[in-house]
PDB file of N, H, CA, C and O in Angstrom:
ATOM      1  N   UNK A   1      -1.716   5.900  26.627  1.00  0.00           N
ATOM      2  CA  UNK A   1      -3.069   5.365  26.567  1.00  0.00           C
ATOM      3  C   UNK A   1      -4.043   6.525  26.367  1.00  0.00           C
ATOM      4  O   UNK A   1      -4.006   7.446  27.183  1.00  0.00           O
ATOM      5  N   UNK A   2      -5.046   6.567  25.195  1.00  0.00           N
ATOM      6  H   UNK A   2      -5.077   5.819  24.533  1.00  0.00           H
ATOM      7  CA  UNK A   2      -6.306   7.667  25.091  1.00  0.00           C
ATOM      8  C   UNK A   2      -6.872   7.574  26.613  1.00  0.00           C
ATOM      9  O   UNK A   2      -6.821   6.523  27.253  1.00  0.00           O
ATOM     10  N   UNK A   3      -7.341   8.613  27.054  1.00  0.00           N
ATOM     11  H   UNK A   3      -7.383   9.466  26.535  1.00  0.00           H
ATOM     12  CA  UNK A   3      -8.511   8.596  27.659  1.00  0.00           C
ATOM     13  C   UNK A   3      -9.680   9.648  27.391  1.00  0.00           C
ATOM     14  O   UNK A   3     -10.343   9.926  28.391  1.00  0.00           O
ATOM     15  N   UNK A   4     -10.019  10.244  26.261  1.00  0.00           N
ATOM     16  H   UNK A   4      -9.481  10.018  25.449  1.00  0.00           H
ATOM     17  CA  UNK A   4     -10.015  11.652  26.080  1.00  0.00           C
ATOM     18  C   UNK A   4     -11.952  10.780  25.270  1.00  0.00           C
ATOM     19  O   UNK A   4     -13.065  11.289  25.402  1.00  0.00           O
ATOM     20  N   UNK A   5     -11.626   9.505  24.564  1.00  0.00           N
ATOM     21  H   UNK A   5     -10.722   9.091  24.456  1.00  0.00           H
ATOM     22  CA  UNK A   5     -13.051   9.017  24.556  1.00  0.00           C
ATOM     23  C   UNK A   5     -12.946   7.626  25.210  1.00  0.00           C
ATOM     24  O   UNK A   5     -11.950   6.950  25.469  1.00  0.00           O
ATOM     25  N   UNK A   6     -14.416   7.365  25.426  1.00  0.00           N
ATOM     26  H   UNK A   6     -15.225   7.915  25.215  1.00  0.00           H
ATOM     27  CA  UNK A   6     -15.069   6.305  26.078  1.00  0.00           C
ATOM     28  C   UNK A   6     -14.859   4.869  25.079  1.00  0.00           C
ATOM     29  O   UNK A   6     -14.835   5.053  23.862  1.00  0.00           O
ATOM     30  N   UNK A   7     -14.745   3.796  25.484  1.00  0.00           N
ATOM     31  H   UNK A   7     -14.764   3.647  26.472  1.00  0.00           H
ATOM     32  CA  UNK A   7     -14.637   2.472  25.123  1.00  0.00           C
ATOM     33  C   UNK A   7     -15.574   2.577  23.835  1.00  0.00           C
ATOM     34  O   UNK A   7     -15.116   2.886  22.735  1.00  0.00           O
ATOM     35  N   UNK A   8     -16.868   2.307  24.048  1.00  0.00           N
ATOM     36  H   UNK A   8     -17.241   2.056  24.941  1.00  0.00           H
ATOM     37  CA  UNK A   8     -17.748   2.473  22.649  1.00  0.00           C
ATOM     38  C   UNK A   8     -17.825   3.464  21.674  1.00  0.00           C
ATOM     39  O   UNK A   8     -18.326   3.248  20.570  1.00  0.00           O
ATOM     40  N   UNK A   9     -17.388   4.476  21.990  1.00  0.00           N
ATOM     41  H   UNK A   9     -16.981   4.652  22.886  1.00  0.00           H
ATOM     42  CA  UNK A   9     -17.030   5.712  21.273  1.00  0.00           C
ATOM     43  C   UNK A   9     -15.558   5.600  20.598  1.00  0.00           C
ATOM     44  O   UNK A   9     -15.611   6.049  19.453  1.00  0.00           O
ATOM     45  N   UNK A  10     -14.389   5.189  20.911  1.00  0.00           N
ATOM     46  H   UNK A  10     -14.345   4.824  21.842  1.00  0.00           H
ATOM     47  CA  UNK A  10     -13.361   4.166  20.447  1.00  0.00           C
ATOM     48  C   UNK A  10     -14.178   3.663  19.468  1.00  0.00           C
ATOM     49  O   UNK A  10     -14.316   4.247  18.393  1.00  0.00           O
ATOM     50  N   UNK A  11     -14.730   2.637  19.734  1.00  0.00           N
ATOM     51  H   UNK A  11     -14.618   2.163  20.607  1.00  0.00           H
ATOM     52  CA  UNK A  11     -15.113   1.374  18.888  1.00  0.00           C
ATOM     53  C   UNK A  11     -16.035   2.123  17.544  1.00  0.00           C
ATOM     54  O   UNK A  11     -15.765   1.979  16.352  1.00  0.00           O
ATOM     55  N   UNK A  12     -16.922   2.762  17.988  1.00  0.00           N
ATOM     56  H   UNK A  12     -17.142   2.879  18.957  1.00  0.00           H
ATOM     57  CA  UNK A  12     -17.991   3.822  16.835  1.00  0.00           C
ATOM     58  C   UNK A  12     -17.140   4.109  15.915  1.00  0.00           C
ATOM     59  O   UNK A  12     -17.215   4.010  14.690  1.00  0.00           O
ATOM     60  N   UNK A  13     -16.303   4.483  16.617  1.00  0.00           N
ATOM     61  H   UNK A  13     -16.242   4.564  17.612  1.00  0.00           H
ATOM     62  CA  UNK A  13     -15.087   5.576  15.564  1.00  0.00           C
ATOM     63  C   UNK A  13     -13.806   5.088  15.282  1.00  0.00           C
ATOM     64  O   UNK A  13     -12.811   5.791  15.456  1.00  0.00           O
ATOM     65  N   UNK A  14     -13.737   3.696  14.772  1.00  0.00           N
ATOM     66  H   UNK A  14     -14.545   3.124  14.630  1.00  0.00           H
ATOM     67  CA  UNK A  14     -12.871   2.811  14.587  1.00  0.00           C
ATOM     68  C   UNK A  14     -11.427   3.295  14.894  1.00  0.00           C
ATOM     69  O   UNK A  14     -10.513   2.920  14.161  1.00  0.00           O
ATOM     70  N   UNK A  15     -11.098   4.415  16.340  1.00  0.00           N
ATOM     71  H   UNK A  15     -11.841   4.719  16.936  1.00  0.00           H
ATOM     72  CA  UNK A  15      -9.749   4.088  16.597  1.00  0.00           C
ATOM     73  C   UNK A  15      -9.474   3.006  17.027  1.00  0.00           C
ATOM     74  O   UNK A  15     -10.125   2.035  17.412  1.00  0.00           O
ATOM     75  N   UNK A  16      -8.133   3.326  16.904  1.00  0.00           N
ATOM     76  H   UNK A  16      -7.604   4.115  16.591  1.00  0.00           H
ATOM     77  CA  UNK A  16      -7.231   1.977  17.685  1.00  0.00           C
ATOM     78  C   UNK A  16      -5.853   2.513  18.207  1.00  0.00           C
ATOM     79  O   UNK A  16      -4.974   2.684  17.363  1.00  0.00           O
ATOM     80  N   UNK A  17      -5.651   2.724  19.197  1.00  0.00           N
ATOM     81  H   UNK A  17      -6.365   2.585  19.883  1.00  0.00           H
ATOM     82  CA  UNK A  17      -4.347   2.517  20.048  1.00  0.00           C
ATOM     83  C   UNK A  17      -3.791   1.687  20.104  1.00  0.00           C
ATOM     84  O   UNK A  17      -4.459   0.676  20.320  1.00  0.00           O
ATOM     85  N   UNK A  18      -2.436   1.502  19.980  1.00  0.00           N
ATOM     86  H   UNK A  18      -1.893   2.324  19.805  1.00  0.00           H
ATOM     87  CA  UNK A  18      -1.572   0.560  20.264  1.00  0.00           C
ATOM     88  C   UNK A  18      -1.193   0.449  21.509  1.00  0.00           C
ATOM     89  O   UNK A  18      -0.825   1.545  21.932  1.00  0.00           O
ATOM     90  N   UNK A  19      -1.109  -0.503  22.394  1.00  0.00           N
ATOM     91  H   UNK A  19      -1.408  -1.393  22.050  1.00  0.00           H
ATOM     92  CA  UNK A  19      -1.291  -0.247  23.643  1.00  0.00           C
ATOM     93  C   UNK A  19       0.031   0.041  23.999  1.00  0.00           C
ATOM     94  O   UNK A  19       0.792  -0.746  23.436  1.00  0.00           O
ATOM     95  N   UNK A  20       0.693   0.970  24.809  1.00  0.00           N
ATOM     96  H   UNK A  20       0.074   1.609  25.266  1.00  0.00           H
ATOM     97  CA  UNK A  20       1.960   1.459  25.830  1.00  0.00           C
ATOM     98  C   UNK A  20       3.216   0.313  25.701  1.00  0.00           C
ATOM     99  O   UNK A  20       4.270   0.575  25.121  1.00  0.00           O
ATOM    100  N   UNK A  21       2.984  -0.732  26.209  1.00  0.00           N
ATOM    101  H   UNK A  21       2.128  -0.944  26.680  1.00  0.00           H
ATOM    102  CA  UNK A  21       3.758  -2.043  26.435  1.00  0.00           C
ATOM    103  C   UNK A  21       4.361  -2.462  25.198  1.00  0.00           C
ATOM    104  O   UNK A  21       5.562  -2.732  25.209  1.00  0.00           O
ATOM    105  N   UNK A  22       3.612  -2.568  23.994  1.00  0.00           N
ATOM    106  H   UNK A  22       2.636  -2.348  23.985  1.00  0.00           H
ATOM    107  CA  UNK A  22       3.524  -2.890  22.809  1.00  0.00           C
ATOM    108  C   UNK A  22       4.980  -1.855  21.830  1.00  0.00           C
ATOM    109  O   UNK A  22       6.008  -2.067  21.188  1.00  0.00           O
ATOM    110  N   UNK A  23       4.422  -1.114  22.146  1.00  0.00           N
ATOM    111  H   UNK A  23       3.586  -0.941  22.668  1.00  0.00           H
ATOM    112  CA  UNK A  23       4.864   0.276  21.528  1.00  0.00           C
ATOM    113  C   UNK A  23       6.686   0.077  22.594  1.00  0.00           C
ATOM    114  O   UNK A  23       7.784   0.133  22.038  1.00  0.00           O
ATOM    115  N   UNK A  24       6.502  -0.119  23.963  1.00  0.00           N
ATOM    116  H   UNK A  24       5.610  -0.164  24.414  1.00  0.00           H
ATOM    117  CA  UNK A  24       7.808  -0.356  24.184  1.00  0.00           C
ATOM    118  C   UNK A  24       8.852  -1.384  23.909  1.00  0.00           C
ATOM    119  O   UNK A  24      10.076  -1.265  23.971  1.00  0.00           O
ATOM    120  N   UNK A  25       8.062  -2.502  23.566  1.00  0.00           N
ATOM    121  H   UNK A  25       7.068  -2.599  23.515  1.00  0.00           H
ATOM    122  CA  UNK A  25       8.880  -3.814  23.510  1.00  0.00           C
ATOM    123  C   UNK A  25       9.620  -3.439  21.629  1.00  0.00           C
ATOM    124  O   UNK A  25      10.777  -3.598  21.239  1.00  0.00           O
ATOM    125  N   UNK A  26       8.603  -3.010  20.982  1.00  0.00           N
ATOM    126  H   UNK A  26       7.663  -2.880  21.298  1.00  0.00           H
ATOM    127  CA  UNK A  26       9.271  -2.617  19.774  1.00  0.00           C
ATOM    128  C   UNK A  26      10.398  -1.774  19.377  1.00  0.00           C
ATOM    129  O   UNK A  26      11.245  -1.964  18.504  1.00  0.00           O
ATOM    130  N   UNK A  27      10.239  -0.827  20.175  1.00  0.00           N
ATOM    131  H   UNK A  27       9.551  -0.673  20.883  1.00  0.00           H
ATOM    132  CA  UNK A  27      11.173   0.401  20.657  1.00  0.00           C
ATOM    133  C   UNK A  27      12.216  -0.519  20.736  1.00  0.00           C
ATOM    134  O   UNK A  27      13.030  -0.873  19.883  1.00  0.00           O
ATOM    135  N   UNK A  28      12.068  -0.829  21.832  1.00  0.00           N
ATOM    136  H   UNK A  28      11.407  -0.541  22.525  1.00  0.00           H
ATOM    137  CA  UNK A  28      13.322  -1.842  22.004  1.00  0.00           C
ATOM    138  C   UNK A  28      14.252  -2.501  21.849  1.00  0.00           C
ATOM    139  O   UNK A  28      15.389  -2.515  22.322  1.00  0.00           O
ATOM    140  N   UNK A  29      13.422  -3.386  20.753  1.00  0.00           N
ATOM    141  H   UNK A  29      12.498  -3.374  20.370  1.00  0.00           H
ATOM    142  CA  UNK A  29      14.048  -4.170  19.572  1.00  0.00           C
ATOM    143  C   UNK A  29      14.340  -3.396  18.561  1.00  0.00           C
ATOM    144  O   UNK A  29      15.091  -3.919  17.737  1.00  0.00           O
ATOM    145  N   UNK A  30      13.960  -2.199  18.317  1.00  0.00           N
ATOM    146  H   UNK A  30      13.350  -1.775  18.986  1.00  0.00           H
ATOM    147  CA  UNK A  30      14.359  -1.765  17.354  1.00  0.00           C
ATOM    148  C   UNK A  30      15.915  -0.854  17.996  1.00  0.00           C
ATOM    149  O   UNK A  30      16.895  -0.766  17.255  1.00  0.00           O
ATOM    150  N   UNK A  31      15.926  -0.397  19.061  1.00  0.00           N
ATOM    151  H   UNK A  31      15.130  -0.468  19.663  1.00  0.00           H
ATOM    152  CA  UNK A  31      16.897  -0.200  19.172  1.00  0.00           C
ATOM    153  C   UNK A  31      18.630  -1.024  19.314  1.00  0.00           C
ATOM    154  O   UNK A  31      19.787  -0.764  18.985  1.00  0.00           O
ATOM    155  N   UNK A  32      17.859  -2.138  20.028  1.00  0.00           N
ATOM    156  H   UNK A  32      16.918  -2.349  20.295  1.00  0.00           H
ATOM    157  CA  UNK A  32      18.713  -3.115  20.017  1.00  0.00           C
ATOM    158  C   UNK A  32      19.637  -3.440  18.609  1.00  0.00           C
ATOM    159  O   UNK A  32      20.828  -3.751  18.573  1.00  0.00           O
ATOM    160  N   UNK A  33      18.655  -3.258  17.423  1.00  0.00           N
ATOM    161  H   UNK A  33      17.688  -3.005  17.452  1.00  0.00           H
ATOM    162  CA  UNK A  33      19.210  -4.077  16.014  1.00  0.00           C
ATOM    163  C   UNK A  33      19.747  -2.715  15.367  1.00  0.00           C
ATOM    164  O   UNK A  33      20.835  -2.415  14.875  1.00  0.00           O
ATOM    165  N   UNK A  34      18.796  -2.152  15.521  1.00  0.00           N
ATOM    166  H   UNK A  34      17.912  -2.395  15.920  1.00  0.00           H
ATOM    167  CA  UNK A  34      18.716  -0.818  14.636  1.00  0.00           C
ATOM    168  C   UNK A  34      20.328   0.227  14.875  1.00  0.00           C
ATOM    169  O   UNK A  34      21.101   0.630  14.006  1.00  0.00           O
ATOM    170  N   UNK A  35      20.383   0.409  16.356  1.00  0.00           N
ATOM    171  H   UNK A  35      19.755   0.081  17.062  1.00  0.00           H
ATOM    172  CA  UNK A  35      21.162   1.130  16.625  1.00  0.00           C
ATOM    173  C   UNK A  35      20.670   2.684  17.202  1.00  0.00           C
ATOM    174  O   UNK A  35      19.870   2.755  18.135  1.00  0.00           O
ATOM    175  N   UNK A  36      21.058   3.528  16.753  1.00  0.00           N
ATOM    176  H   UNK A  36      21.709   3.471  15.996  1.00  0.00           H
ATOM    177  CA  UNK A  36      21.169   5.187  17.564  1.00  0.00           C
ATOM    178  C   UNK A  36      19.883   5.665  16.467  1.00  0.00           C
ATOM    179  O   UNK A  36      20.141   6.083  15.338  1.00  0.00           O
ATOM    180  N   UNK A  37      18.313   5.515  17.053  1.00  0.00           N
ATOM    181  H   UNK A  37      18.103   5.175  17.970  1.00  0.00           H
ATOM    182  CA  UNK A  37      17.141   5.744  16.649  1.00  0.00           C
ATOM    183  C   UNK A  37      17.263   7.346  16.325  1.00  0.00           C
ATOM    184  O   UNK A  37      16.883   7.788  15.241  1.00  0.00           O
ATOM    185  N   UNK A  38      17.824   8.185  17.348  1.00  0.00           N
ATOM    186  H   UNK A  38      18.133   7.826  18.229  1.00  0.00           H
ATOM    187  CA  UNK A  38      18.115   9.305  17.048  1.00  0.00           C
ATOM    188  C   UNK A  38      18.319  10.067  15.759  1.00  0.00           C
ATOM    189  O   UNK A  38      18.165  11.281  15.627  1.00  0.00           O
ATOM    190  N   UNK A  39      18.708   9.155  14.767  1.00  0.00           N
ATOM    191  H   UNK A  39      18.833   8.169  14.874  1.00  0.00           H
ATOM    192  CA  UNK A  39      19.390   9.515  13.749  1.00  0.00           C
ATOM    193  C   UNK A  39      18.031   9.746  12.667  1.00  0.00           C
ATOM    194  O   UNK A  39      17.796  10.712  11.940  1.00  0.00           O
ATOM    195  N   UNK A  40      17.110   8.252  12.899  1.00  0.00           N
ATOM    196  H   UNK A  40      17.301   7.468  13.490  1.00  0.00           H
ATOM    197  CA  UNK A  40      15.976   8.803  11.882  1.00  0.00           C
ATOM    198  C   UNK A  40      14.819   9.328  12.497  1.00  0.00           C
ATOM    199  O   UNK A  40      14.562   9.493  13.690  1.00  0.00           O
ATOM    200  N   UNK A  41      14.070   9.596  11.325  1.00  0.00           N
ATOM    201  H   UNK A  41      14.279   9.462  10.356  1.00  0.00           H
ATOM    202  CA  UNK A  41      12.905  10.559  11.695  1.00  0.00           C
ATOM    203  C   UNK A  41      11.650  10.283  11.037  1.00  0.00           C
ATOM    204  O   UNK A  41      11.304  10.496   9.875  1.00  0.00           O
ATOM    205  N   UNK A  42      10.825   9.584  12.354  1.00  0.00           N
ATOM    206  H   UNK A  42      11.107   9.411  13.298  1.00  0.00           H
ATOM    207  CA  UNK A  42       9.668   9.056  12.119  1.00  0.00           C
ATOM    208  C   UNK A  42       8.195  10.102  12.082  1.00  0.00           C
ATOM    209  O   UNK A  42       7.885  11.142  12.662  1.00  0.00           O
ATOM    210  N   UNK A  43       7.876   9.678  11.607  1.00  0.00           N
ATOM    211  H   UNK A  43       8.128   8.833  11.136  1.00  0.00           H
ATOM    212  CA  UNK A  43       6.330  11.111  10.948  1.00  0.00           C
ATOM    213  C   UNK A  43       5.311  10.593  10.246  1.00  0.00           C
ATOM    214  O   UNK A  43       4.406  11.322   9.841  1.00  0.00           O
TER     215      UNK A  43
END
């Protein structure tokens, strides 16, 4: 999770985080189908 700017300052500056939870449930599934993630290389 950012904490480094403020909610409206986020928003000014059209980031967007994907929130923690999100980012794990995918992980997940991707490991599940995918197999040994290890192998590729995301960038």
């Amino acid at each position: 999770m950012q904490n480094h700017l403020g909610r409206e300052a986020t928003i000014n500056l059209g980031s967007f985080y994907t929130p923690d939870f999100l980012v794990d449930e995918v992980y997940g599934l991707l490991e599940k189908w995918v197999g040994d993630l290890g192998t590729y290389v995301f960038g």
